[in-house]
Every structure is written in C-alpha cells, then in structure tokens.
C-alpha positions in Angstrom: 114.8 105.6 94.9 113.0 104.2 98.2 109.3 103.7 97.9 107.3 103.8 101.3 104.0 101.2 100.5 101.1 101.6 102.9 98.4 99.4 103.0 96.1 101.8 103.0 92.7 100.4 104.5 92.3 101.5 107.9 96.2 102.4 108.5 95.8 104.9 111.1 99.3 106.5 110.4 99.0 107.6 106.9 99.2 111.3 108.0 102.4 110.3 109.7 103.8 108.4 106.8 103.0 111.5 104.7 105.0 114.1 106.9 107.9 111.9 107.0 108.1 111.3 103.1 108.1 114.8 102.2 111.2 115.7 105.1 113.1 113.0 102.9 111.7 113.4 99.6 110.5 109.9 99.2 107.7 108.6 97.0 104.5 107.0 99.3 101.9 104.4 97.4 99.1 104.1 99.3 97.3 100.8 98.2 93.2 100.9 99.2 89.9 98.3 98.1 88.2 101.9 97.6 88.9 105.3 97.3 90.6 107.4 100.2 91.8 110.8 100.9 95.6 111.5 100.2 97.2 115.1 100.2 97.7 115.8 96.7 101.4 115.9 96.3 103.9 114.9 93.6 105.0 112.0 95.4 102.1 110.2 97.0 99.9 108.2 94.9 96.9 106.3 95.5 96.0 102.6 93.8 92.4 101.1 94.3 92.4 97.7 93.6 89.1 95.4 93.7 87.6 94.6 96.8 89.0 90.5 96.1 90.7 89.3 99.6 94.2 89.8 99.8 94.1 92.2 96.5 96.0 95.2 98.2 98.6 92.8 99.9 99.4 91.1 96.3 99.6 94.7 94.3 102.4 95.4 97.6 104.2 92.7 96.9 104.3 93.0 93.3 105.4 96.0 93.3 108.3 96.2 96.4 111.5 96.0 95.7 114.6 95.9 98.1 115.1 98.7 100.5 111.6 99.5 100.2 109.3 100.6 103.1 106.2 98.6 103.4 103.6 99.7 106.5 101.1 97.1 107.4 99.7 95.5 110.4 99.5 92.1 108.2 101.7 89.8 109.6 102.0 87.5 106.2 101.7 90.9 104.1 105.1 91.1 105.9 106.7 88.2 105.3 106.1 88.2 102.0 107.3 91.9 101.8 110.3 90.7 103.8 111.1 87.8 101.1 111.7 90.0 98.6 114.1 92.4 100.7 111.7 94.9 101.7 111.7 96.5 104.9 108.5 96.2 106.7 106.7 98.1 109.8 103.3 98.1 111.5 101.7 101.3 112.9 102.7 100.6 115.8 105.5 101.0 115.5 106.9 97.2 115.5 109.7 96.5 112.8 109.6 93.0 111.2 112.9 91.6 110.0 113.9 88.5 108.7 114.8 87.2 112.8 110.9 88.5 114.2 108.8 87.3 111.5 108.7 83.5 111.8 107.7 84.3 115.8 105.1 86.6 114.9 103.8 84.1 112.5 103.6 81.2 115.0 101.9 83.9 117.6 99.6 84.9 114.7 98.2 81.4 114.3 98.3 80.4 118.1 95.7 83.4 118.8 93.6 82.3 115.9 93.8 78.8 116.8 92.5 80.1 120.7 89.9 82.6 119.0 88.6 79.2 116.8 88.3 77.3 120.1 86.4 80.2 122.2 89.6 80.8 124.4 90.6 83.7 123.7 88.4 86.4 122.0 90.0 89.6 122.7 91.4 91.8 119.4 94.2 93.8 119.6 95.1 96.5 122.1 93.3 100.0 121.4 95.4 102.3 119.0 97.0 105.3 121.3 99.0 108.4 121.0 102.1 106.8 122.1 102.2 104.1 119.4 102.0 107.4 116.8 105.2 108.4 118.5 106.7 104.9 118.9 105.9 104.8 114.7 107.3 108.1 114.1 110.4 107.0 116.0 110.9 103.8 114.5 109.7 105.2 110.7 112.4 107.7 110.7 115.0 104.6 111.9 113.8 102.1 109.1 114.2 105.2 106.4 117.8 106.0 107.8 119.2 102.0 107.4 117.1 102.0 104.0 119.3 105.1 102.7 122.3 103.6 104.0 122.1 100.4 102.2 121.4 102.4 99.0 124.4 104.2 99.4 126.2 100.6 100.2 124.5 99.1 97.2 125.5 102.2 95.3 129.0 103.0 95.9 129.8 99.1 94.9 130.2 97.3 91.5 127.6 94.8 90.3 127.9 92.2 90.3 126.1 90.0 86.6 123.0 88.7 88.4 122.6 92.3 90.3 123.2 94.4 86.8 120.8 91.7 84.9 118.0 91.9 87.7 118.2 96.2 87.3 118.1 96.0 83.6 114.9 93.8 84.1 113.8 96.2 86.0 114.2 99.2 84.3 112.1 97.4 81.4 
C-alpha cells in the first residue's frame, strides 16, 4: 500500500493531506519534534521524534519506500526521499523528481550563499490560498501515477533482487 509521509512541523497542508488520504484510503504518517493535532482516524498516525536537527527528515527516510508520498518543503529531505524511489511534494504544490532536484539543490545553496553574504535576505513568498489549491491539484496527480506504478509493479513478475528486497521487507 502507498504511504503519504508529512513532515509534520509547520506543514501548513496537513488538513489537505488528510481529506485526500481518506477519498483514497491511503495511510498518512505525520512525523513532528513534539506533539501535534491529527484527526483520529485509522489511517493517520503521528511519530514524535526528539527535537535533534534533522531527526524527522531521517525517521522519513527510513521509513519511505518506493511509490511512497513524501510532503516536505526540505529540499535535501527530498532528494534523499527521491533516492530511494519515493515521490516527493512541497505545500506548495511543487513536485520534485529525479530531473528538478539537482536545480533546486544548486538554487538552495545559491540563496544561502547570498543570505551568508548580506545580499539577499528575503525568506520565502507568503503561504496563500492558491498554493492550497495548486497542492490539492498536484496531491491528487502524484497519488494517481503512484497507483499506477503499483498496478505496473503488480501485474508483473519479480524479478530475484525485487522478490529478495520484499521478503526483506516483510521481515
């Protein structure tokens, strides 16, 4: 089954994310540094890991798997999701693949490398309603290829490594 992941802390989207998974029936981890209000529902879950730097990203990526949905506004949260076959969106409604990621990296680094030298100190653009629709839009897109690579990765034999890795798994 697909798993939507959403790092939780100050994801404005989570309601969103939450309206979508139960249409589908899909399971929704939200990861947090402290405790946060989910609707209490079969399907979502809630992990609170410590407050160390990074500790919600690294519980994401150890958990993902192919197919899965990762939501994140951390651009190396997202290539590390992406390295491991995940597919990975931001609230706003921007879809990372495996083309985007290496330029959003370099632009990452850029503007910190402008905000170190006193260049540049703007943050990003103000959250607004039509980034909650762009997100809904492009949520609903990422589920729809997800599903249809399952059914692909389904309806096909396995191959040794693919059948070894799932029996790993299932451990």
């Amino acid at each position: 089954m697909i798993k939507i992941y959403v790092d939780g802390d100050g994801c404005p989207v989570k309601n969103e994310v939450f309206r979508v998974a139960i249409r589908y029936g899909l399971e929704v981890c939200v990861v947090a540094n402290s405790r946060i209000r989910i609707p209490q529902e079969r399907l979502f879950e809630l992990v609170i890991v410590n407050e160390r730097f990074d500790a919600a990203d690294d519980w994401i990526v150890e958990h993902v798997r192919k197919n899965d949905i990762a939501i994140s506004s951390d651009i190396p949260l997202a290539a590390r999701c992406l390295e491991k076959g995940a597919r990975m969106l931001d609230p706003k409604g921007r879809v990372f693949t495996e083309e985007s990621i290496g330029g959003a990296l370099a632009n990452r680094e850029l503007m910190a490398h402008l905000r170190e030298l006193g260049n540049f100190t703007g943050g990003p653009a103000p959250f607004e309603k039509r980034d909650r629709s762009r997100f809904l839009e492009r949520l609903d897109g990422v589920i729809q290829a997800a599903l249809k690579a399952r059914r692909q990765t389904q309806s096909r034999p396995m191959n040794a490594g693919e059948w070894a890795a799932r029996n790993d798994s299932d451990r």
